[in-house]
C-alpha positions as CSV (number, residue, x, y, z in Angstrom):
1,X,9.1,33.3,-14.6
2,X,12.3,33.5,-12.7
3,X,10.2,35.2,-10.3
4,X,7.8,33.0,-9.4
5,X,10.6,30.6,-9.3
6,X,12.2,32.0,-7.2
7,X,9.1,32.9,-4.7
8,X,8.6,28.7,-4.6
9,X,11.9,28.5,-3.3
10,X,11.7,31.0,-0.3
11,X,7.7,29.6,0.5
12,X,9.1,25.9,0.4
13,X,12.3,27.0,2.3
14,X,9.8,29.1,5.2
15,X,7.4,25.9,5.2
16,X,10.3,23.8,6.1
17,X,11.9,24.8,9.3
18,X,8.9,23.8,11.6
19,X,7.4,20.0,12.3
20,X,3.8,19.5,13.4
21,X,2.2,16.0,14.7
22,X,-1.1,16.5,14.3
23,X,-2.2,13.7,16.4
24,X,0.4,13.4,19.6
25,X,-0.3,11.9,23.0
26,X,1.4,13.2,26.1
27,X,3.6,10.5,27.6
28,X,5.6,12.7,29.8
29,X,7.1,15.8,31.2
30,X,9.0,15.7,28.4
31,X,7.8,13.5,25.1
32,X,4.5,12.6,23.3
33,X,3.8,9.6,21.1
34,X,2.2,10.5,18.1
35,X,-0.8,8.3,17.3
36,X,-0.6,8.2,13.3
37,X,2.8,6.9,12.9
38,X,3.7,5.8,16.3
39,X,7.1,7.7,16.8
40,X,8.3,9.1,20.2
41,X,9.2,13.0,20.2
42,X,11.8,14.1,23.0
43,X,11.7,17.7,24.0
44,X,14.2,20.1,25.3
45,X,14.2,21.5,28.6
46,X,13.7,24.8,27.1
47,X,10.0,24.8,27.2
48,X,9.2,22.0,29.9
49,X,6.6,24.4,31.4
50,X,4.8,23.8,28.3
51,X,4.2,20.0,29.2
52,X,2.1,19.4,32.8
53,X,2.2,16.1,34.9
54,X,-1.9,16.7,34.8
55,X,-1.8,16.6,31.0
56,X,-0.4,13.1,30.7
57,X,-2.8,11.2,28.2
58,X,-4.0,14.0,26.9
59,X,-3.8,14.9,22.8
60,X,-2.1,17.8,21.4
61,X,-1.3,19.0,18.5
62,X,2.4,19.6,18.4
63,X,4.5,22.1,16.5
64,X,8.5,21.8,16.6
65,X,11.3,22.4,15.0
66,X,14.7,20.3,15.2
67,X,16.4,17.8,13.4
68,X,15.6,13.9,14.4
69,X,13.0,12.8,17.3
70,X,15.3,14.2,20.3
71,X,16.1,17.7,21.8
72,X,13.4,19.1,19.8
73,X,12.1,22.5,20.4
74,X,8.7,23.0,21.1
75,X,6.4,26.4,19.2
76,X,3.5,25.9,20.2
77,X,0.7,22.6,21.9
78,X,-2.9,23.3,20.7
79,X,-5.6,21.1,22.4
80,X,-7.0,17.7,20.8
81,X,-8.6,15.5,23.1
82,X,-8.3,13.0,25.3
């Protein structure tokens, strides 16, 4: 029991440290919009290659980590839509 109490706690704890918007339009070289709750997400410099003036309007799936809506550090943009 203690166990599989203790397992919870390190799979909740792993599941934690990243963000995803599942839904998040591309609003510039450095931001998206997400389209289910409306909330602006500010990236950091770090990865700006990531984000491309041509994608601009386009929908991504966004995975982050960081604490807030600002100088957030992008994992990883998977294609939505447009």
């Amino acid at each position: 029991m203690k166990k599989l109490i203790l397992l919870l706690f390190i799979m909740t704890g792993i599941l934690s440290f990243s963000r995803y918007v599942e839904r998040c339009r591309i609003t510039g070289p450095l931001s998206c919009k997400s389209l289910d709750s409306g909330k602006v997400f500010n990236f950091d410099k770090e990865k700006s290659e990531w984000f491309n003036i041509n994608q601009e309007g386009y929908i991504f799936k966004v995975t982050f980590y960081g604490d807030g809506y600002d100088d957030l550090i992008l994992t990883d943009l998977k294609y939505v839509g447009r």
